[in-house]
C-alpha positions as CSV (number, residue, x, y, z in Angstrom):
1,X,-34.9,1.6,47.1
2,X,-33.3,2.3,43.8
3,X,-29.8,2.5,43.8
4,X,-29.2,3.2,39.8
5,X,-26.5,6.3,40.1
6,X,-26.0,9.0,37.8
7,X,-22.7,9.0,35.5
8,X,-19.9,10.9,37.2
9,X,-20.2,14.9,37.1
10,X,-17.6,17.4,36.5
11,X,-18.8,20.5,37.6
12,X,-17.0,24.2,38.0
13,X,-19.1,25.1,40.9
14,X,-19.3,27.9,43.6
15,X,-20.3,25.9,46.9
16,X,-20.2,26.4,50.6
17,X,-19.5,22.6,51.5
18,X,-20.6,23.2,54.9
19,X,-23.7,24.7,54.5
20,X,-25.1,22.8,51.4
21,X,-25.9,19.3,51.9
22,X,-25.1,17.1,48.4
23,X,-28.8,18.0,47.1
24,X,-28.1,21.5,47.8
25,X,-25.5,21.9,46.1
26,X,-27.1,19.9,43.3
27,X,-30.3,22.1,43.5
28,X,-28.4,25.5,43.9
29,X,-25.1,24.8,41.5
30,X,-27.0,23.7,38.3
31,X,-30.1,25.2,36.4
32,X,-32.9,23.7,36.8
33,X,-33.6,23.0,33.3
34,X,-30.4,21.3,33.5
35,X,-30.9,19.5,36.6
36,X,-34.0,18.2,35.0
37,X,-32.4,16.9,32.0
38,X,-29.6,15.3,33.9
39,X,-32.2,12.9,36.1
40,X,-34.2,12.2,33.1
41,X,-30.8,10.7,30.9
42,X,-28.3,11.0,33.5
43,X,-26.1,11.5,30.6
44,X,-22.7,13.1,31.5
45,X,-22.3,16.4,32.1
46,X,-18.4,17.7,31.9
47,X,-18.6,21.7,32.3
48,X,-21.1,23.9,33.4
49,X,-20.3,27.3,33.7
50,X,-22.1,30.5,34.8
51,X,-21.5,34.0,35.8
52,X,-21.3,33.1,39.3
53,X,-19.0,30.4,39.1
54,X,-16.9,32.9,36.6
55,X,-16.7,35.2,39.8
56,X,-15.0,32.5,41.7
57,X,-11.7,30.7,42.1
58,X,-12.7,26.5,42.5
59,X,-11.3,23.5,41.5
60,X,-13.2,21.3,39.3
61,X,-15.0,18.5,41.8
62,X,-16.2,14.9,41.1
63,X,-19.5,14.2,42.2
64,X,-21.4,10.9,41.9
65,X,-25.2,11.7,42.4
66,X,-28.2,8.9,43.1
67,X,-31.4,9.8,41.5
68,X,-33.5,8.7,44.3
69,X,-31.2,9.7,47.5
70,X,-29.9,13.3,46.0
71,X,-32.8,15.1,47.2
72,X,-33.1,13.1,50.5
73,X,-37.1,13.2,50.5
74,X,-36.9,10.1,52.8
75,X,-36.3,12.2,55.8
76,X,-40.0,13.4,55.3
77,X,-41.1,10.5,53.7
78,X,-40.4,7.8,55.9
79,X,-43.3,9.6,58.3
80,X,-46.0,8.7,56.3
81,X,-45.7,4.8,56.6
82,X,-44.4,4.8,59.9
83,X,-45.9,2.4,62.5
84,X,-48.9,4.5,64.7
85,X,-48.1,2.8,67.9
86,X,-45.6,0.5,69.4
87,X,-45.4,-0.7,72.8
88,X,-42.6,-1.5,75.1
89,X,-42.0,-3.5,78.3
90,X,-43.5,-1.4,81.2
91,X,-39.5,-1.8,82.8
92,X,-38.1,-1.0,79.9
93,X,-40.2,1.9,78.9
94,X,-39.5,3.9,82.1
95,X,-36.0,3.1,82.7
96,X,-34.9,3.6,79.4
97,X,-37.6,5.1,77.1
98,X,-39.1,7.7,79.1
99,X,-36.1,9.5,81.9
100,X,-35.4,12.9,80.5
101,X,-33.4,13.5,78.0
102,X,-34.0,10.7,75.9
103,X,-37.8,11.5,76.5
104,X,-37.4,14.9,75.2
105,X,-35.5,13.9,72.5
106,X,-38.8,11.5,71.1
107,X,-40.6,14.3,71.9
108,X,-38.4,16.6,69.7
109,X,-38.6,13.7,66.9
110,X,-42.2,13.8,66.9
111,X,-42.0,17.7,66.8
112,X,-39.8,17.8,63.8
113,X,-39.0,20.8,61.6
114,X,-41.5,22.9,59.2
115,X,-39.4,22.5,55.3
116,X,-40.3,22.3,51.7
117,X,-40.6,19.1,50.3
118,X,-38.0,18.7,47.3
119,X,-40.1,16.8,45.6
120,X,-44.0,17.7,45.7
121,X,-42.7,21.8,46.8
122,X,-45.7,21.4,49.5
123,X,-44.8,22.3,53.6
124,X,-44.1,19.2,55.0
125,X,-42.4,18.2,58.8
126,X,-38.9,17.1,58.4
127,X,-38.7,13.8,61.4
128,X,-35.7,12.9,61.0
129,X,-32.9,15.1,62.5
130,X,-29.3,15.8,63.1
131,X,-27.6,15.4,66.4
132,X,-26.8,19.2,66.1
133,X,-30.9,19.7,65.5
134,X,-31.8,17.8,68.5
135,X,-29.0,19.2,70.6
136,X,-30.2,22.9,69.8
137,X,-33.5,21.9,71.0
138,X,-32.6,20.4,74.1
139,X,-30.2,23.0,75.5
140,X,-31.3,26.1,72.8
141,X,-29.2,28.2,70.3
142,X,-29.7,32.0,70.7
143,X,-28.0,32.2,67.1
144,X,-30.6,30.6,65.6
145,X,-33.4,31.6,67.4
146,X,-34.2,28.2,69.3
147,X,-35.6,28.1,72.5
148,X,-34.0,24.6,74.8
149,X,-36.3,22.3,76.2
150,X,-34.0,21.6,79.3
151,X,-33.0,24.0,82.1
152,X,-29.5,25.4,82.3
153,X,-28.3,22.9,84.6
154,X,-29.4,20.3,82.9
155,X,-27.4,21.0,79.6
156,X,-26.7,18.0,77.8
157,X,-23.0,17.8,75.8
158,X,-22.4,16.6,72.3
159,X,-20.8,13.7,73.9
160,X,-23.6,12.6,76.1
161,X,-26.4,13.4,73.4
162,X,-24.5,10.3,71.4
163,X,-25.0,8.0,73.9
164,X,-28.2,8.9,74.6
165,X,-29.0,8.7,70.8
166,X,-27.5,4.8,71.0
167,X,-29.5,3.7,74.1
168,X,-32.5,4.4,72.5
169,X,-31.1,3.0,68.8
170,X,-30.5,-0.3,70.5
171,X,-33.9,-0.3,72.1
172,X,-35.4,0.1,69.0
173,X,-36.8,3.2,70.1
174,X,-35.2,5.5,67.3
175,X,-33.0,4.4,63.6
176,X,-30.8,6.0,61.2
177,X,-33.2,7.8,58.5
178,X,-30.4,8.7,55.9
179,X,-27.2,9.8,55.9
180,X,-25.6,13.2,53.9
181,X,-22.1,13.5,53.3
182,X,-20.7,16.7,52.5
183,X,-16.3,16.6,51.8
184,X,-15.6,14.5,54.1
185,X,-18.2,15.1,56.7
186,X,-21.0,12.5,57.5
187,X,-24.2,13.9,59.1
188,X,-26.9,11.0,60.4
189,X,-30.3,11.6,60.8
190,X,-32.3,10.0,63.2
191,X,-35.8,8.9,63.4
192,X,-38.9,7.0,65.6
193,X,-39.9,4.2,64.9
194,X,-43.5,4.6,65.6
195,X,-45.3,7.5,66.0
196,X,-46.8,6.5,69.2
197,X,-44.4,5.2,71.9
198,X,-46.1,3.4,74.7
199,X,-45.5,1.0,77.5
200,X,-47.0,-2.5,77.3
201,X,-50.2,-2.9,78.5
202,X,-52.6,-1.2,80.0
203,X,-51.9,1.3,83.1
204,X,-54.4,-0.3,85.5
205,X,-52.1,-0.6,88.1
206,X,-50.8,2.9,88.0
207,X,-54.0,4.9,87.6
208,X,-55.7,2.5,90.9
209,X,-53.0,3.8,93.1
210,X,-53.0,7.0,91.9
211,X,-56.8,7.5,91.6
212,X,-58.9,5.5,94.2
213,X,-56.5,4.4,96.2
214,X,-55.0,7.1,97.7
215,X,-54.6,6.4,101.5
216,X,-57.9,7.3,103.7
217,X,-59.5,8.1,100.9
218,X,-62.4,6.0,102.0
219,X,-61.8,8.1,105.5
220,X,-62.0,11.4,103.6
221,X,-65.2,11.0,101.8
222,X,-67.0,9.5,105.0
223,X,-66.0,12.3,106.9
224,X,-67.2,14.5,104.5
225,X,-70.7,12.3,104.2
226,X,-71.1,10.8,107.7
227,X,-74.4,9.2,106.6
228,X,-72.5,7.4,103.8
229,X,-73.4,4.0,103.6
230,X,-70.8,1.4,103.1
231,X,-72.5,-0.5,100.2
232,X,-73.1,2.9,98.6
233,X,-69.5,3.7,98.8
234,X,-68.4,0.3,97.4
235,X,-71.2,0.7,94.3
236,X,-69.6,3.9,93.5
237,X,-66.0,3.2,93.8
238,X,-67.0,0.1,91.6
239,X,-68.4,2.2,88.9
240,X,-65.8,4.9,88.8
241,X,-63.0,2.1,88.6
242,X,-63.9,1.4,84.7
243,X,-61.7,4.5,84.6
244,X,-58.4,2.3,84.7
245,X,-59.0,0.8,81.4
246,X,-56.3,3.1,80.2
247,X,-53.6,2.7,77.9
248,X,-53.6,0.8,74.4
249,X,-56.5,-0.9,74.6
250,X,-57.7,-3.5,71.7
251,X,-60.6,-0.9,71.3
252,X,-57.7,1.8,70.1
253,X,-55.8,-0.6,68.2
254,X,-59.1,-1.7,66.2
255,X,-59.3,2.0,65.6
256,X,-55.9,2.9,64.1
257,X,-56.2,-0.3,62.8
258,X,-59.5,0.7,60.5
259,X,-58.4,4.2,59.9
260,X,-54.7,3.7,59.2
261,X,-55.7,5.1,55.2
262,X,-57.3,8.3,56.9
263,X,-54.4,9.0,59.0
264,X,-52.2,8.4,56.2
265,X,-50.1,11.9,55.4
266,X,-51.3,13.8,57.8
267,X,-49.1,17.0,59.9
268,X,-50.9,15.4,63.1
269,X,-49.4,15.0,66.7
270,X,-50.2,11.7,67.1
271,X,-49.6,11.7,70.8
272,X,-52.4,14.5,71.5
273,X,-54.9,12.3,69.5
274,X,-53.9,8.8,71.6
275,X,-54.5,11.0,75.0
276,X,-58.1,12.2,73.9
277,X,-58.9,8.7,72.1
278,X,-58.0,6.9,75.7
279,X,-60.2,9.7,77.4
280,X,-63.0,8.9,74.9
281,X,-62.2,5.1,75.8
282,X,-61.8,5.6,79.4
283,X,-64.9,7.1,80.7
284,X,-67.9,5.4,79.4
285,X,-71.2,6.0,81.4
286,X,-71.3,4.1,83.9
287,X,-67.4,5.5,84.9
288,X,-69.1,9.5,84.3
289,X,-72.1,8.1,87.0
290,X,-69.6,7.1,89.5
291,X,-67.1,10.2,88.9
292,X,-70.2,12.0,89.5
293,X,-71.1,10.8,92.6
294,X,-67.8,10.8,94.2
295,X,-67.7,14.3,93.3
296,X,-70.9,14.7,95.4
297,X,-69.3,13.0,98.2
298,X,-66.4,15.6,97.8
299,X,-69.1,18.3,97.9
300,X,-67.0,20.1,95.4
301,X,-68.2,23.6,93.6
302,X,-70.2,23.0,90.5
303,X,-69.2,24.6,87.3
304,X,-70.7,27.3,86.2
């Protein structure tokens, strides 16, 4: 990243340091045929005034601005090349990854915020966010029109959100995106690190015991079918069991893998597309057949 800094400014400006980050105020202080010759020379610019800034009593401010970090694209931008999936210890994903809030709060990272790029003017999602942004998301702000994600008794403070935001820093889970500081206040903005977040592995295990091997579920069905042959039963169970080839298969990473160029840039929830691709993956055929048959066995309803 380029790190080549405009000459120091000397502005007479009319700002509201707490609502306008340093591009902001940039953006909204200066012309823009100004602006635009200032990033092209980054010659030195000593006075500006205006009409507006007539109107108002300020004192002059020094203001060393980065040609590349001023508009703070990289908060959209980092998106685009970001890692599809990345997988975590099965342990570690489910103690630490996945317990609410710090679920939620990948979630609301994924989620991100509708903007205008600064650079291309297109509407882009802004992924990387303030604490405030992901605190008025998890517990709402009627002020601004945000609905919570959490129930009132599950509020989460300032305080907590923080170390909430480390645990998952330190697992690797989430990074600082870019920093603003406006005076002499620092807001961070945090980001995923993949767009996927996974545990290791397939979910075999998980999706056996919570599928086809329920207790009596043998019982069940030959209650049901008191003809039902053994064998028959074992055949089908068989079949349907191709159904626990879930998770991140190699067949999904060979996917991702060839179409990483047409995924590039796109406004897509990458989770939604994983869950259909591993339902695509997960029932072939020969699972359907089976699935089928228990079904039969279940005497359920048809659709109509």
């Amino acid at each position: 990243m380029r790190t080549e800094n405009i000459s120091l400014i000397v502005l007479n400006i009319n700002v509201d340091f707490n609502i306008l980050n340093s591009y902001d105020f940039l953006k909204y202080s200066i012309p823009p045929n100004y602006l635009n010759s200032l990033v092209a020379d980054s010659s030195l610019i000593t006075h500006w005034s205006s009409t507006e800034s007539r109107n108002h009593h300020m004192s002059n401010e020094i203001i060393q601005a980065d040609t590349e970090e001023t508009d703070h694209s990289i908060q959209i931008d980092f998106w685009t090349d970001l890692p599809i999936v990345k997988e975590f210890e099965t342990d570690l994903y489910w103690k630490v990854v996945a317990p609410s809030p710090r679920g939620i709060i990948i979630d609301i990272l994924v989620e991100g915020i509708w903007t205008i790029h600064p650079k291309t003017r297109d509407k882009r999602k802004r992924r990387a966010l303030s604490a405030t942004e992901i605190l008025d998301r998890l517990n709402g702000n009627e002020k601004k029109g945000i609905k919570g994600r959490l129930a009132s008794e599950d509020i989460v403070k300032r305080t907590n959100l923080y170390f909430h935001l480390e645990k998952l820093e330190e697992n690797e889970v989430i990074e600082v995106i870019d920093t603003t500081t406006t005076g002499k206040r620092t807001t961070t903005y945090y980001g995923r690190t993949a767009k996927i977040v996974i545990p290791k592995g397939d979910l075999k295990h998980y999706h056996q015991n919570a599928v086809m091997n329920l207790d009596d579920f043998d019982e069940l069905l030959t209650r049901i079918n008191p003809d039902l042959k053994v064998t028959e039963l074992k055949e089908t169970k068989e079949l349907a069991s191709r159904i626990y080839n879930y998770g991140y298969s190699k067949q999904m990473d060979q996917w991702f893998s060839e179409n990483q160029e047409n995924l590039r840039g796109l406004e897509m929830d990458f989770r939604k597309l994983y869950d259909f691709l591993s339902i695509l993956l997960r029932y072939d055929e020969d699972a359907i057949k089976g699935l089928r048959r228990i079904a039969k066995y279940l005497k359920l309803p048809k659709l109509d």
